[in-house]
C-alpha positions as semicolon CSV with decimal commas, in nm:
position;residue;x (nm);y (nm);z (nm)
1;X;23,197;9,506;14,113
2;X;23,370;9,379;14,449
3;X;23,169;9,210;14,696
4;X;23,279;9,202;15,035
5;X;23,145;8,954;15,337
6;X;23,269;8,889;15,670
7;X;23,335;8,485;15,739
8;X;23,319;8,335;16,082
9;X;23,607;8,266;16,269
10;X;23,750;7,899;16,227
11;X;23,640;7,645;16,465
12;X;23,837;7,622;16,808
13;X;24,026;7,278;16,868
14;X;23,866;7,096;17,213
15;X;24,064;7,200;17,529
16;X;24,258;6,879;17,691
17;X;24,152;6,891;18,078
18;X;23,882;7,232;18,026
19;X;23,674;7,373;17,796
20;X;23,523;7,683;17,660
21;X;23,234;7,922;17,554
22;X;23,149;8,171;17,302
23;X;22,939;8,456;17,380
24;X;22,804;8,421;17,018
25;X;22,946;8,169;16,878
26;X;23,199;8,227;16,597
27;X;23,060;8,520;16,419
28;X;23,304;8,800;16,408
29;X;23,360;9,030;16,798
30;X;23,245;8,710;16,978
31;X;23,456;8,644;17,241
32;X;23,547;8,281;17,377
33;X;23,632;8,226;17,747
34;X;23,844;7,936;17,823
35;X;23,837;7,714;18,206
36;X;24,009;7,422;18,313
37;X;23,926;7,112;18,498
38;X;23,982;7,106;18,855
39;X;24,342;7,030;18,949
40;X;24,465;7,205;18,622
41;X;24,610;7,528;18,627
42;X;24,493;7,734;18,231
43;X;24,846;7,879;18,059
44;X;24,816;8,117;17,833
45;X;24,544;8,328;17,690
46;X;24,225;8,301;17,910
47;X;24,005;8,496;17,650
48;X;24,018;8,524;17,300
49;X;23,820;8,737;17,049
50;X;23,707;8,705;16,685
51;X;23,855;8,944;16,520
52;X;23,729;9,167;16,175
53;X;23,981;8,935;15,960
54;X;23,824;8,628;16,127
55;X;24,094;8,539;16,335
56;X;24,119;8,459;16,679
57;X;24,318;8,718;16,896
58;X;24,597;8,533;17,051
59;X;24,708;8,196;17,059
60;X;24,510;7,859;17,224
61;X;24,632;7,827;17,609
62;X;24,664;7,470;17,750
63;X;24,549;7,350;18,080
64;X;24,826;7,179;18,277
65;X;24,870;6,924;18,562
66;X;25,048;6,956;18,887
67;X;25,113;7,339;18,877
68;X;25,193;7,580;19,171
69;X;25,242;7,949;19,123
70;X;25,469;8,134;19,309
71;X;25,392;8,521;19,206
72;X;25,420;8,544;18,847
73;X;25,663;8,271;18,775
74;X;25,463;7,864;18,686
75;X;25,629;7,581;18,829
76;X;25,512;7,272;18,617
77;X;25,540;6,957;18,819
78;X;25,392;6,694;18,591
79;X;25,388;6,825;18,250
80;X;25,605;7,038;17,970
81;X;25,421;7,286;17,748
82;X;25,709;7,240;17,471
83;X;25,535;7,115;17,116
């Protein structure tokens, strides 16, 4: 006989320079919405969701210093986002 359960998502890695909440924590469709510190500019994904294979939709974004945007394009002043 198979028995089947749904597992949380895994826990999110702390956000240099922001932070984020869960809108129920990391039980399966929660969502988690990301925000940076003032002065930082978020990259990336700005919402993420726990998804039925408990993943988390999309990758972690990054907060990052000394940015401008000029219509769609980032122009980082202070920081690379290459790891």
């Amino acid at each position: 006989m198979f028995n089947c359960s749904i597992t949380d998502c895994v826990t999110l890695s702390p956000l240099s320079h922001g932070g984020f909440t869960t809108t129920n924590g990391l039980s399966v469709e929660s969502s988690v919405l990301y925000s940076c510190d003032s002065g930082f500019t978020l990259y990336g994904n700005a919402q993420r969701n726990c998804q039925q294979t408990s993943q988390w939709s999309g990758d972690s974004p990054a907060c990052v210093a000394g940015t401008t945007c000029r219509g769609n394009i980032f122009i980082l002043m202070s920081e690379q986002l290459s790891s």
